[in-house]
C-alpha positions in Angstrom: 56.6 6.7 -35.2 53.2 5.1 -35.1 52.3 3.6 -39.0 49.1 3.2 -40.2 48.8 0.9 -43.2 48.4 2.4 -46.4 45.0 0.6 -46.9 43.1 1.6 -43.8 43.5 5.3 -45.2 41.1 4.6 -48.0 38.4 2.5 -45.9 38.7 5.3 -43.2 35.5 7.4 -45.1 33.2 4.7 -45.6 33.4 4.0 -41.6 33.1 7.1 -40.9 29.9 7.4 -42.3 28.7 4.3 -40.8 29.6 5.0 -37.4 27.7 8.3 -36.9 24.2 8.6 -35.7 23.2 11.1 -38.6 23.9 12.1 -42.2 23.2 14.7 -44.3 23.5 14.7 -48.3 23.6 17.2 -51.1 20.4 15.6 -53.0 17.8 13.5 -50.5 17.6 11.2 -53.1 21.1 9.9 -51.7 19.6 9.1 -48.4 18.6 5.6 -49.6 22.0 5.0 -51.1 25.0 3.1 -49.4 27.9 5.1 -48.5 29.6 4.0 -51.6 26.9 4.8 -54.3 26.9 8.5 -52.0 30.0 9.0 -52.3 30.1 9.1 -56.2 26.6 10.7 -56.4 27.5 14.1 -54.2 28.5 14.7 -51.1 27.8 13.5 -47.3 28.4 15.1 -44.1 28.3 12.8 -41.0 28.6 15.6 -38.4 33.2 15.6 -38.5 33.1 15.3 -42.0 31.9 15.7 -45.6 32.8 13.0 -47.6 32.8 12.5 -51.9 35.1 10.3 -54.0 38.5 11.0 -54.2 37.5 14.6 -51.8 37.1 15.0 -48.3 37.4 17.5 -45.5 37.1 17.4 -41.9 36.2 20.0 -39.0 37.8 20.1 -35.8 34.9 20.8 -33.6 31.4 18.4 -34.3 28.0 19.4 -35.6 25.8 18.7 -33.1 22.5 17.8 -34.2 20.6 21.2 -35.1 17.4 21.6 -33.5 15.8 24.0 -35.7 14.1 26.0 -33.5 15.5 29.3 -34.2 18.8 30.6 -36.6 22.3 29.1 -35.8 25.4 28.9 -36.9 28.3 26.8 -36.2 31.9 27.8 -36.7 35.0 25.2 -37.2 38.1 25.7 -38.2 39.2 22.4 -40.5 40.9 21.0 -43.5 40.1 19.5 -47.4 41.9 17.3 -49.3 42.2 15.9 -52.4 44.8 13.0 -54.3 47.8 15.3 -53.6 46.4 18.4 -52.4 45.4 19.4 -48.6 43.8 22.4 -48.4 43.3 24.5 -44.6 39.8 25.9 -44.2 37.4 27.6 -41.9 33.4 26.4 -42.0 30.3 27.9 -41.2 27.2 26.1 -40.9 24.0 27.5 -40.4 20.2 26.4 -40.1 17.3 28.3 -39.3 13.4 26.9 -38.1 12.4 28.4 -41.7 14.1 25.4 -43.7 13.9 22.2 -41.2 16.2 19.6 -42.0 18.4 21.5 -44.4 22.0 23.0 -43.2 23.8 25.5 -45.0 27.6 25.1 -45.6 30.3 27.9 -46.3 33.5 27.0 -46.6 36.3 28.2 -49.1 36.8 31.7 -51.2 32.9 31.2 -52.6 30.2 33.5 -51.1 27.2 30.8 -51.4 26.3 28.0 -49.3 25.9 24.1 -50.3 22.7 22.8 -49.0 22.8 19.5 -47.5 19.8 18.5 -46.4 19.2 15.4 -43.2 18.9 11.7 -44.2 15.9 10.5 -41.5 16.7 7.2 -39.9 
């Protein structure tokens, strides 16, 4: 049985984020924010996950980097958790040339999409 110290499960978010080429937030004013301070303003997506504090969820196959030249969609099955709760879940994620830089976000029992819009740079 392979162990992984309790304490590298709690940095494992903030690396995330740092590792990925790209990140897109639920209010642009995040963009200039560390991963900490984003975390407890809203949410992040780094392309395998979305990331807030004490909340993630990851998807089993990567974003790759929308071009926005025409409408897409990207489906992934994947999961979200919580302290305590783990929750299975299928996302879809679309973008369209009409709204550059911004992905929509489906997920769960809701009907309406969370915009998270791309951090240049």
């Amino acid at each position: 049985m392979i162990r992984i110290p309790l304490m590298a499960l709690f940095l494992l978010p903030g690396a995330a984020l740092a590792q990925t080429p790209y990140s897109f937030v639920t209010d642009p004013a995040m963009c200039a924010m560390d991963d900490m301070a984003r975390n407890e303003a809203g949410m992040s997506f780094d392309g395998t996950g979305f990331w807030a504090i004490e909340y993630h969820c990851e998807i089993a196959d990567p974003l790759p980097l929308p071009d926005w030249t025409s409408f897409q969609e990207h489906i992934s099955a994947g999961y979200c958790e919580e302290p305590g709760a783990l929750f299975p879940d299928v996302f879809v994620i679309r973008w369209s040339e009409f709204e550059t830089g911004q992905i929509s976000v489906y997920h769960g029992s809701g009907g309406e999409p969370e915009t998270y819009h791309l951090c240049e740079g």
